[in-house]
C-alpha positions as CSV (number, residue, x, y, z in Angstrom):
1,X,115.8,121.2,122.2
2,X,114.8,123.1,118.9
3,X,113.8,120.3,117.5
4,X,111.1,119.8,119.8
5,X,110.1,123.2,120.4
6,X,109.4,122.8,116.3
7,X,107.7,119.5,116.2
8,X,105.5,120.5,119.3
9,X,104.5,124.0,117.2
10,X,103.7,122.0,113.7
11,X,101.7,119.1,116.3
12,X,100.0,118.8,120.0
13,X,102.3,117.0,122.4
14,X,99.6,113.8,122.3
15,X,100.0,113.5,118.3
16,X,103.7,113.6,118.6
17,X,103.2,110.7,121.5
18,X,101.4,108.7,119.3
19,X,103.8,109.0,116.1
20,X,106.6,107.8,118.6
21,X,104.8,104.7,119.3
22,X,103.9,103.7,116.0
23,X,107.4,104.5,115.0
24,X,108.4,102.4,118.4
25,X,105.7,99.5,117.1
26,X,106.1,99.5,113.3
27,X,110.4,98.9,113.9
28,X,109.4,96.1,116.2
29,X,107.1,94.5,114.0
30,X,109.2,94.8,110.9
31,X,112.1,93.1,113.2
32,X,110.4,90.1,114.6
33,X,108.7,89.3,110.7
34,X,111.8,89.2,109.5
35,X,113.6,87.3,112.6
36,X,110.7,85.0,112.0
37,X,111.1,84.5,108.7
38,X,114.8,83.4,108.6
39,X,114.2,81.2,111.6
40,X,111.8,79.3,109.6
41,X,113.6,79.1,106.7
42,X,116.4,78.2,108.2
43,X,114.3,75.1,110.0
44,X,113.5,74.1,106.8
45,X,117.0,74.3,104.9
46,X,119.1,71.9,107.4
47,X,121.7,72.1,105.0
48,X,122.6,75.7,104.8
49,X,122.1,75.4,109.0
50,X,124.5,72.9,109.4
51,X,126.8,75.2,107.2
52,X,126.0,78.2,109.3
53,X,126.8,76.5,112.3
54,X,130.0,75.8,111.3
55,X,131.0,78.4,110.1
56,X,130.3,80.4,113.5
57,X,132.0,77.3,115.2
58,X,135.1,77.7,112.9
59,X,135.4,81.2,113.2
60,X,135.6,80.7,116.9
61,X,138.0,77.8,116.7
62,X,140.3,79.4,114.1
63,X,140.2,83.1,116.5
64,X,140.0,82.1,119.9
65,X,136.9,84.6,120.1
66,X,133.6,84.7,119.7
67,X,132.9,87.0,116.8
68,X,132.2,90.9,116.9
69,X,130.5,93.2,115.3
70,X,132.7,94.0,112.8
71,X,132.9,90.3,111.8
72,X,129.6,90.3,111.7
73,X,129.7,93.3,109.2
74,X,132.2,91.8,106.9
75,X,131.1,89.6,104.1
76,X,134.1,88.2,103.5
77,X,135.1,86.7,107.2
78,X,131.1,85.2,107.7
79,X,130.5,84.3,104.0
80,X,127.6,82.6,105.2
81,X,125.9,84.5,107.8
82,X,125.8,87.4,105.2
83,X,124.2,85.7,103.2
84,X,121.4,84.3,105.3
85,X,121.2,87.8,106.4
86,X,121.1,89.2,103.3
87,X,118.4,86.8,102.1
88,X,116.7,87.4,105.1
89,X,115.9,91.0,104.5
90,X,114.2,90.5,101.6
C-alpha cells in the first residue's frame, strides 16, 4: 500500500494507468516476437525439429510423465529444448 500511496504522489493516477499498459503491452510484444521467431526458425530447420520432437517424446517414454518445469529448467535433462530456447532469446 506504500508503494502506491508513493507512486500516486511522484504521478497522477491516469499516468501511472498508462505506464501499466505499456508495461502490460511492451512484455506482450517482446513475447510473441520472440515465440514468432523460434516458430519460424524452427519451420525452416526440420532437422533440429525432428530432434526436438524426440527428445520431448523420449523424455516422456523414458519417465512415464510429461515433463515439468523443472525439466524444463534443466539443461542437462532437455539438451535440446535449451538450446532452441536459448537461441531463441537472442
Amino acid at each position: 500500500m506504500y508503494v502506491l500511496i508513493f507512486l500516486h504522489w511522484l504521478m497522477p493516477p491516469n499516468t501511472l494507468f498508462l505506464q501499466i499498459v505499456t508495461f502490460v503491452v511492451a512484455g506482450h510484444e517482446t513475447t510473441s516476437g520472440t515465440l514468432n521467431f523460434t516458430l519460424h526458425e524452427l519451420s525452416k530447420a526440420t532437422h533440429i525439429q525432428d530432434a526436438l520432437r524426440k527428445e520431448v517424446l523420449e523424455f516422456r517414454e523414458l519417465n512415464g510423465r510429461e515433463p515439468n518445469f523443472d525439466d524444463y529448467m534443466s539443461s542437462t535433462r532437455m539438451p535440446w529444448l535449451d538450446a532452441v530456447t536459448k537461441e531463441g532469446k537472442f
